[in-house]
C-alpha positions in Angstrom: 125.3 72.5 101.7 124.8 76.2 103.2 128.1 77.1 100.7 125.8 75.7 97.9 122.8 78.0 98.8 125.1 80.7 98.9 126.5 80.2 95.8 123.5 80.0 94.2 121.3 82.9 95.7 124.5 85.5 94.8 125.0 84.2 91.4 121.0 84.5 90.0 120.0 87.0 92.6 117.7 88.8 90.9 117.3 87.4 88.0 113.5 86.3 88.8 110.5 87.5 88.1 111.4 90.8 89.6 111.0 94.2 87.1 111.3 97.8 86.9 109.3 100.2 86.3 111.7 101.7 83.8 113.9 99.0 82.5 116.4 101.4 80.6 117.9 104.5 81.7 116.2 106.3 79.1 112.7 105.1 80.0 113.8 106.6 83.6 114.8 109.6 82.2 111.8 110.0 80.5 109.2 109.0 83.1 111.0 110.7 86.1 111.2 114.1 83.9 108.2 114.2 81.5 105.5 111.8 83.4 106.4 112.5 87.4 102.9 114.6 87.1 100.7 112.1 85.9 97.9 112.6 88.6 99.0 116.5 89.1 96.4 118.5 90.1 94.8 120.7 87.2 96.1 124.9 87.7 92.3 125.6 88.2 92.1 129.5 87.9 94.8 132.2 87.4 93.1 135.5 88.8 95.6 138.1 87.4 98.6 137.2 84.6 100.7 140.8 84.5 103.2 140.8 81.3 105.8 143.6 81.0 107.2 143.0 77.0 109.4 144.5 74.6 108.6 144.1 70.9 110.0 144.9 67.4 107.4 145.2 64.3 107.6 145.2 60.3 105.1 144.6 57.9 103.0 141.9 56.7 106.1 140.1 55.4 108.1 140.7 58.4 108.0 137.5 60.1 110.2 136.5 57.5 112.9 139.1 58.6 113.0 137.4 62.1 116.9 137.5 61.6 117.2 141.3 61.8 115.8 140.8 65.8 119.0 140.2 66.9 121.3 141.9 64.6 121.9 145.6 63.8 120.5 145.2 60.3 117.8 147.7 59.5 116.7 147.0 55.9 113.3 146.9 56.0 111.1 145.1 53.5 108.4 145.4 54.2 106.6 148.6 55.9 103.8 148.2 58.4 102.4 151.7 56.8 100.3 151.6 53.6 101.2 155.0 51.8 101.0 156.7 49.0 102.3 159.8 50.7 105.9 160.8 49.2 106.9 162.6 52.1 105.8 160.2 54.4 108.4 159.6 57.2 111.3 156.7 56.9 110.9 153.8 59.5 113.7 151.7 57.8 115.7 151.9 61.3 115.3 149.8 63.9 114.8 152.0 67.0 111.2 154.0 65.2 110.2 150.1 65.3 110.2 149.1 69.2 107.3 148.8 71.3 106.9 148.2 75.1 103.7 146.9 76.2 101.9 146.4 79.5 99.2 143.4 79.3 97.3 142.3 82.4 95.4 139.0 81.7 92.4 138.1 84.3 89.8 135.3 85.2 91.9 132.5 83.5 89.6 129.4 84.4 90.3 126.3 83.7 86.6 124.8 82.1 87.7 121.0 81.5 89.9 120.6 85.1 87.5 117.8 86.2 87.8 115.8 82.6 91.5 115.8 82.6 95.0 117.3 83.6 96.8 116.4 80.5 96.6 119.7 79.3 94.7 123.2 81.6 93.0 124.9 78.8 92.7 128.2 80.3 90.0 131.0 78.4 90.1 134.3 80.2 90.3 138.3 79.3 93.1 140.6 79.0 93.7 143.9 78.1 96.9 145.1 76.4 99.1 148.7 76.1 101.9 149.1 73.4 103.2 152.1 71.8 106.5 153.2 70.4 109.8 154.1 72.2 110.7 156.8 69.7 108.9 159.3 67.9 109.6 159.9 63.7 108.9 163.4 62.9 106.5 164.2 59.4 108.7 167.5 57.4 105.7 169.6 58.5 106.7 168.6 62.6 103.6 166.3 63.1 105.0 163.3 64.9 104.6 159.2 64.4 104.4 158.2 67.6 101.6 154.7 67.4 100.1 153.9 70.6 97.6 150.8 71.1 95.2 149.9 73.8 93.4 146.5 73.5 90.8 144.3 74.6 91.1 140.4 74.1 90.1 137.1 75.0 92.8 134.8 75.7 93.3 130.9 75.9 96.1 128.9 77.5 97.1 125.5 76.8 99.2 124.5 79.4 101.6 121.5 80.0 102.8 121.0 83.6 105.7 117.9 83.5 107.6 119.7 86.7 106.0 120.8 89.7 108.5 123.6 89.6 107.4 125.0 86.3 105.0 124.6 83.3 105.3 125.5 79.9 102.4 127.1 77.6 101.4 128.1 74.9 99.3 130.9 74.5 96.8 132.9 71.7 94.9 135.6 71.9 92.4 138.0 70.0 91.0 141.2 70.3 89.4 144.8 69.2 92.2 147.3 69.4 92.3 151.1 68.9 95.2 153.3 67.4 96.8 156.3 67.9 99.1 157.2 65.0 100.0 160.7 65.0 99.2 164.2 66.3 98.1 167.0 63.8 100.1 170.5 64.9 97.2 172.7 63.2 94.0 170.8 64.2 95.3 169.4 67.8 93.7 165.8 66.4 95.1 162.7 66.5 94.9 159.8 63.0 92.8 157.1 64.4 92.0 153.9 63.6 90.5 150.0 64.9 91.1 146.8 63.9 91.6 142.9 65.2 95.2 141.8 66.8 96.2 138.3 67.6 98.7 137.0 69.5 100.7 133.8 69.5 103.0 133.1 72.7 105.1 130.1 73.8 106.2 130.9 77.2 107.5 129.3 80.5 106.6 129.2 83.6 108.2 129.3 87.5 106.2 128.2 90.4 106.9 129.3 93.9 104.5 128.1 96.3 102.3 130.8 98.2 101.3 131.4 101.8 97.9 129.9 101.0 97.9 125.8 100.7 96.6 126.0 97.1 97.9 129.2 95.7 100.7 129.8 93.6 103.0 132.8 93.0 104.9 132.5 89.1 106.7 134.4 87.1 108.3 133.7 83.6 109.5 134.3 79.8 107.5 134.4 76.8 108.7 134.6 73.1 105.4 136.4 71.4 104.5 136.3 67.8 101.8 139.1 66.7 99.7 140.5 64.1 97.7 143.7 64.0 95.4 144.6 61.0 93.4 148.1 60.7 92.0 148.9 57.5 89.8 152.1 59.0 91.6 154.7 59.6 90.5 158.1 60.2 92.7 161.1 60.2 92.5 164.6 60.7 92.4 168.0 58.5 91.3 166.0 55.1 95.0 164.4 55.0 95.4 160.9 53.9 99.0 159.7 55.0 98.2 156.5 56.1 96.0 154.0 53.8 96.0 151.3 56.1 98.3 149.9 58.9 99.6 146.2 58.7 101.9 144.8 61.6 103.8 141.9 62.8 105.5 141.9 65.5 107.9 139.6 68.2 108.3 140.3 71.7 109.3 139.1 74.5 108.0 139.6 77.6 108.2 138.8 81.4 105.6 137.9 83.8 104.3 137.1 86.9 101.0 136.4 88.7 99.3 133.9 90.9 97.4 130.3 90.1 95.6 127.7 91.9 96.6 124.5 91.7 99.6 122.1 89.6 100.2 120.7 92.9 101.6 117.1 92.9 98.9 114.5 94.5 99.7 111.6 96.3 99.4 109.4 92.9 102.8 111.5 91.6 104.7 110.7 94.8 103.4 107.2 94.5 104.9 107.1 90.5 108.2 108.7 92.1 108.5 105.8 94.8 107.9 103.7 91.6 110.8 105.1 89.5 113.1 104.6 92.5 111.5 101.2 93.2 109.9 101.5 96.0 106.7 98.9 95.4 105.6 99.1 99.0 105.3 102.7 99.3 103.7 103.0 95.8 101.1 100.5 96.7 99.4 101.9 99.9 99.7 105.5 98.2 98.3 104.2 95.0 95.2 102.8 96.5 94.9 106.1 98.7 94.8 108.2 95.7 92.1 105.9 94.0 89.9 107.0 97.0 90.7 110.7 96.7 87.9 113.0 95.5 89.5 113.9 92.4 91.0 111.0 90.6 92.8 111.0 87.1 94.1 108.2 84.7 92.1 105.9 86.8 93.6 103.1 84.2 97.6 104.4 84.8 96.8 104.1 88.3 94.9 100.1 88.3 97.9 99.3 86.5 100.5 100.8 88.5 98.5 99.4 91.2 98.8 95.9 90.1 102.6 96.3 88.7 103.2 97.4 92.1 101.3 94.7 94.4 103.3 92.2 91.9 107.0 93.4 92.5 106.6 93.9 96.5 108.1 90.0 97.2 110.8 90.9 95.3 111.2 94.1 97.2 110.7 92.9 100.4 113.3 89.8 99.3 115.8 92.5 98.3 114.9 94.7 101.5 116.0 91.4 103.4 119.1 90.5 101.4 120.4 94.2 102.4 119.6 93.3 106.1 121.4 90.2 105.6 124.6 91.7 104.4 124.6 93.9 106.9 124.4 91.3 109.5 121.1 92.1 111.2 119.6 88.6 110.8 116.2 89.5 112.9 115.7 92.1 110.4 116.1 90.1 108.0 113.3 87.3 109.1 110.8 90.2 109.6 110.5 91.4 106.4 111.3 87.4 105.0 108.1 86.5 106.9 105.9 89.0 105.3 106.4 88.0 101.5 103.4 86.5 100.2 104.3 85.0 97.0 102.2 82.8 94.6 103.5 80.8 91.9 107.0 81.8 91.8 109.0 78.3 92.4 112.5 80.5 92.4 111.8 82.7 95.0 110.1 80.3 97.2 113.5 78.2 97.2 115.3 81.6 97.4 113.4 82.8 100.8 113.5 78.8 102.2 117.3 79.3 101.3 118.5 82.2 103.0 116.3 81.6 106.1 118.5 78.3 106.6 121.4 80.2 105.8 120.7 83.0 108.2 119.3 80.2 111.3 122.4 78.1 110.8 124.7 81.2 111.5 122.5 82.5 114.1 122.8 79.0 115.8 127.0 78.6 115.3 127.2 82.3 116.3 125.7 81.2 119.6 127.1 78.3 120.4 130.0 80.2 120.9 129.1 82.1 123.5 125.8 80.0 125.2 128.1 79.2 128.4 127.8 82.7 129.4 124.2 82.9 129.3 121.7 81.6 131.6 119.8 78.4 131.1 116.9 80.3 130.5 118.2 82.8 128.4 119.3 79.8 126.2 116.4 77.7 126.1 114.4 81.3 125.0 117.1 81.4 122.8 117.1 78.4 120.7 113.0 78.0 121.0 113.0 81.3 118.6 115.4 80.2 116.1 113.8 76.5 115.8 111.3 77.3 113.8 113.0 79.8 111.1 114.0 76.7 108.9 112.8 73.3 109.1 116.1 72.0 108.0 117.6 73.5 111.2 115.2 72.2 113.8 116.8 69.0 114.3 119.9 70.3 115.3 118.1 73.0 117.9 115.8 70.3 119.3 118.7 68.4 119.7 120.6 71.2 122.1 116.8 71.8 123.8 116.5 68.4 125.1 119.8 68.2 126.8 119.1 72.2 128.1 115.5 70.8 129.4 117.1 67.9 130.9 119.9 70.4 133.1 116.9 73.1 134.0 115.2 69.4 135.3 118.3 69.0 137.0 118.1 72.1 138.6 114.6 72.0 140.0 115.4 68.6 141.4 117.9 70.1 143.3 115.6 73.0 144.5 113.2 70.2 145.7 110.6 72.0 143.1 109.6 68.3 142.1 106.3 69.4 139.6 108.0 71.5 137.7 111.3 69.5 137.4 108.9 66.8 136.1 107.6 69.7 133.3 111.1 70.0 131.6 111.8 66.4 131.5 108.7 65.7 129.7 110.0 68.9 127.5 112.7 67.3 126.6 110.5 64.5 125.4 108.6 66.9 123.2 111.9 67.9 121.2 111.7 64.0 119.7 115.6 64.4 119.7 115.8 62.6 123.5 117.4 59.7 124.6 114.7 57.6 126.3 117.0 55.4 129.0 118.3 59.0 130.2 115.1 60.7 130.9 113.5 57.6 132.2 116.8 57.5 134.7 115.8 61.0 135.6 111.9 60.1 136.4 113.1 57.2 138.4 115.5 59.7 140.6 112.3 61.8 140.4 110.1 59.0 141.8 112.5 57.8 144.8 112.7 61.5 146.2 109.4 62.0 146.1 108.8 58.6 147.7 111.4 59.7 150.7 109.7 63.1 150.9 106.0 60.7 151.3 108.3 58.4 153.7 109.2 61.6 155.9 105.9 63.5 156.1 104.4 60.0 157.1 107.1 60.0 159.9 105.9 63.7 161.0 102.2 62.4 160.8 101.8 65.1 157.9 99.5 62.1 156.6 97.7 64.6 153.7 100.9 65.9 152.2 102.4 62.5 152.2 99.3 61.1 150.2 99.6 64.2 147.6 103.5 63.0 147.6 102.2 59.4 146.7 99.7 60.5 144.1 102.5 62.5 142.2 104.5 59.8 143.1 102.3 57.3 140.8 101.2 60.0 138.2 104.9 59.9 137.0 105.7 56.5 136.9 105.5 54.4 134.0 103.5 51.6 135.1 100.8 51.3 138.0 103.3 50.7 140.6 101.3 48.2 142.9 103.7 49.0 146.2 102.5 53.2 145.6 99.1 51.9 145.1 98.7 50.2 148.5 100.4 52.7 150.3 98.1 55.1 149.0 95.1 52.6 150.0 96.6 52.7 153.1 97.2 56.0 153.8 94.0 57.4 152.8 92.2 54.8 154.9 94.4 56.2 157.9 93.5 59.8 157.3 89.6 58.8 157.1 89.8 57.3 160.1 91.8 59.7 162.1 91.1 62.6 160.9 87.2 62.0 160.8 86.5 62.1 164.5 89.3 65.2 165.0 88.4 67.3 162.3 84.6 67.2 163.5 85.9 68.4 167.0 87.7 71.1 165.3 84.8 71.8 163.7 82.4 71.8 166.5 84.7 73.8 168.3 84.7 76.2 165.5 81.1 76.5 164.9 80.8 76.8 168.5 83.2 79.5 168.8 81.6 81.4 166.0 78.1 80.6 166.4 77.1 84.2 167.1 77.9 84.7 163.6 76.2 81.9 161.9 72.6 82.4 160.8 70.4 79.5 162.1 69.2 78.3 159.2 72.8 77.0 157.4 74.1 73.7 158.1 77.0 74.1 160.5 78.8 71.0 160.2 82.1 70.9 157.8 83.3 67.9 156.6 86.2 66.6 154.4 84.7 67.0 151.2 83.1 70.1 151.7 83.3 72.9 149.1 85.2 76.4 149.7 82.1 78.2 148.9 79.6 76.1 151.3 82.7 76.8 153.7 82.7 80.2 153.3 78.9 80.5 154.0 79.4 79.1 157.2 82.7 81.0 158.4 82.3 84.0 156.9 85.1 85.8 154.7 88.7 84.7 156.0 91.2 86.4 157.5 94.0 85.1 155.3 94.1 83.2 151.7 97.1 82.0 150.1 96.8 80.1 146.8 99.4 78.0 144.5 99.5 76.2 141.1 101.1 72.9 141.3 101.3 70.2 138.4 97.3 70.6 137.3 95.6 71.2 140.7 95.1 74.3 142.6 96.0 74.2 146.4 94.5 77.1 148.3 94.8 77.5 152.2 92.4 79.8 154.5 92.9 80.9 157.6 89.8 82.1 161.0 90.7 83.8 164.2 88.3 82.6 166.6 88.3 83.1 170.0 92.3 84.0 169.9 92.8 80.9 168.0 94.2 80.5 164.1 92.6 78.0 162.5 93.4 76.8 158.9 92.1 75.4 156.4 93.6 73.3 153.1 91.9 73.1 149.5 91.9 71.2 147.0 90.8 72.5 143.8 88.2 74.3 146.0 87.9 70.9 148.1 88.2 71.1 152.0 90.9 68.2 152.8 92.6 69.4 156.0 91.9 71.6 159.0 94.2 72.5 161.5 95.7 75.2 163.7 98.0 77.3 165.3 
């Protein structure tokens, strides 16, 4: 049969209702790279963006020569320079057309970071500073030499799929002011103003700051730009320069520091998904939920539920691995915490395995139980009985026969109460044979009866009575001959212990009268209670107490007058005095 379980777990295993999160390698690529920030924190506010950039310009028409940016090719189409001026100097070559530029950009705030952290859509200010590497000299020795300083506002559209980088895109617009040229005879410079803007697609590396929520990053940027100035005013009465078109590309280098694009506990939640951990994702899930800043509130119900589904099957899985590796009680622990509903397959799948695993833990030890203590192996087989039903029979069966030895034992150690306590465990297993434990209740019986039989002898008449008592609690019938020597017995102590035990007591009032106020009763009688006994006495000098069968037997012992006296309880009930 167990072959048969095996067999079947290891050929469907898991082909249940279990699922992934990404079912294809594809979706895992995808989620893992583009959707592992889902519930990112928004980058809230950039305080200072610093470019350094290196550009190349034409004319209106040159971002259709885009090709020359990498090559050596200086034909020029198009000119930047409106002139009618015949003289006016050639820019055809490449090196009178590159620019460097220092841009700051400042107060980047992100306005919708409590809506959503899709995109960070950034607006902020920036001021920019390009001019030319080399100079182009006019025939009379004035030089070409433009220079630009500008004033913009900015916005950023960021996407953040990495928390090690982001990538952006970037536009910008602002007033800027030119310097084209110095005039030798007037010491004046050609001026002019116009709009610029600015089109950027740039990326992003994060390095996380000293401060908990500040960022350092740095990064490329491929830049696409446009200036227009139609006003132009230049010295001396000339006109060289009718108006000034550009476009430009550029490529810059930044760095700066941002709050925020932090990963939140909802991201590592979504990781532990993608690697299919369902347990970790669902206590990290619902954490996130109670955060202060929540987003995709529906992503996460549903991830939530997706996850609360497929933690049986983890669990099951989690337990399979234990199983493999041989670590059985492993194995139970996480076996007894699936709670399943509805699912038919797995419920025979868990029932399985926990017979599977019970029946090996049972033949594993009945190889070795002769080396381990009765004890020990009653302990042992009491834990495993209840991992399967299908293997209690078989434990119970090994328990009655263990209860029957540890019986035995006690027996033997004249410890008759509790050798009667694992017969009548054996009993409970419903796998004993009845003749045999009624065999060992009869043994029980007779040495009880010769214990009774020798106290009687030694005039011990109250110990012998409590022998007689357990002596017919056991047996199976009211035994008649225990009966009357009970009747008997009792009938002898009344009678001689009455007048004694009111001597003793006399004596002991007597002795300790000094100590007794007048107004309590001072005669103790069999029957008597430990707490009216007590009032009269006083605290004891000794008290030893002991459990036996379902009574309580508790003995007290007085010094008066040099003498011990003792006296015997019964569930708090005076039966004997006597003393040393």
């Amino acid at each position: 049969m167990k072959k048969i379980f095996l067999i079947f777990l290891f050929l469907s295993w898991p082909h249940f209702e279990e699922t992934n999160w990404a079912t294809t390698r594809f979706e895992a690529f995808w989620k893992s790279t583009f959707k592992q920030m889902t519930f990112r924190e928004p980058i809230d506010f950039l305080p200072y963006d610093i470019r350094i950039g290196y550009y190349e310009y034409g004319g209106s028409n040159y971002f259709n020569e885009l090709d020359s940016f990498l090559s050596d090719n200086d034909n020029l189409e198009s000119s930047p320079y409106n002139s009618s001026d015949l003289n006016f100097p050639d820019i055809a070559n490449k090196k009178f057309r590159k620019m460097i530029a220092l841009e700051i950009d400042f107060l980047r705030y992100n306005f919708f970071k409590d809506k959503q952290n899709v995109v960070d859509i950034q607006f902020g200010f920036g001021y920019r500073l390009y001019k030319n590497i080399n100079k182009v000299t006019f025939s009379n020795g004035d030089y070409l030499n433009p220079e630009f300083n500008e004033f913009n506002v900015n916005g950023t559209f960021i996407m953040q799929f990495n928390p090690r980088y982001y990538n952006y895109l970037y536009y910008s617009s602002g007033y800027t002011r030119a310097s084209f040229y110095d005039n030798n005879i007037t010491n004046s410079e050609a001026k002019g103003s116009g709009i610029s803007n600015h089109l950027g697609l740039g990326m992003n590396f994060i390095i996380p700051g000293n401060q908990e929520k500040s960022n350092f990053h740095y990064g490329v940027e491929l830049r696409l730009s446009s200036l227009n100035i139609d006003n132009i005013d230049e010295p001396n009465n000339l006109s060289r320069i009718d108006d000034f078109n550009m476009e430009s590309i550029g490529l810059l280098f930044s760095f700066g520091v941002g709050y925020g694009g932090k990963r939140t506990l909802g991201d590592v939640a979504y990781s532990s998904m993608l690697n299919n951990n369902y347990i970790d994702a669902y206590e990290k899930l619902k954490l996130y939920k109670k955060s202060s800043r929540t987003y995709n509130i529906s992503e996460v119900n549903k991830m939530i539920q997706f996850s609360k589904k497929q933690i049986p099957y983890q669990l099951y899985n989690n337990a399979m691995a234990y199983y493999d590796d041989g670590e059985f009680k492993e194995a139970l622990k996480l076996l007894k915490k699936i709670n399943y509903k509805d699912d038919i397959d797995l419920d025979y799948k868990i029932n399985s395995i926990k017979y599977i695993i019970a029946d090996k833990m049972l033949n594993n030890f009945i190889k070795i139980e002769n080396e381990q203590s009765i004890d020990y192996r009653i302990q042992y087989y009491n834990d495993i009985k209840d991992i399967s039903p299908k293997i209690r029979k078989a434990v119970n069966k090994r328990l009655s026969i263990l209860y029957l030895q540890k019986g035995d034992y006690l027996l033997g150690n004249n410890n008759y109460e509790e050798a009667y306590e694992f017969y009548m465990y054996s009993k409970t297993t419903g796998e004993h044979n009845p003749e045999q434990i009624k065999i060992k209740l009869s043994n029980l019986i007779i040495v009880t009866l010769n214990d009774a039989y020798s106290f009687l002898e030694k005039k011990e008449n109250v110990i012998a009575y409590e022998k007689l008592f357990f002596a017919k609690n056991i047996a199976d019938n009211n035994n008649e001959y225990i009966s009357s020597l009970m009747n008997f017995l009792n009938n002898r102590i009344k009678t001689i212990k009455s007048e004694k035990i009111k001597e003793r007591m006399k004596a002991i009032i007597k002795d300790k009268e000094t100590f007794i106020p007048t107004q309590i009763k001072k005669e103790i009688l069999i029957g008597d209670s430990y707490i009216k006994v007590v009032d009269i006495l006083g605290e004891p000098l000794d008290e030893i107490s002991r459990g036996k069968v379902n009574s309580i037997y508790k003995m007290i012992k007085y010094s008066i007058n040099n003498k011990i006296y003792r006296l015997f309880f019964k569930d708090d009930i005076l039966i004997d005095i006597d003393f040393e």
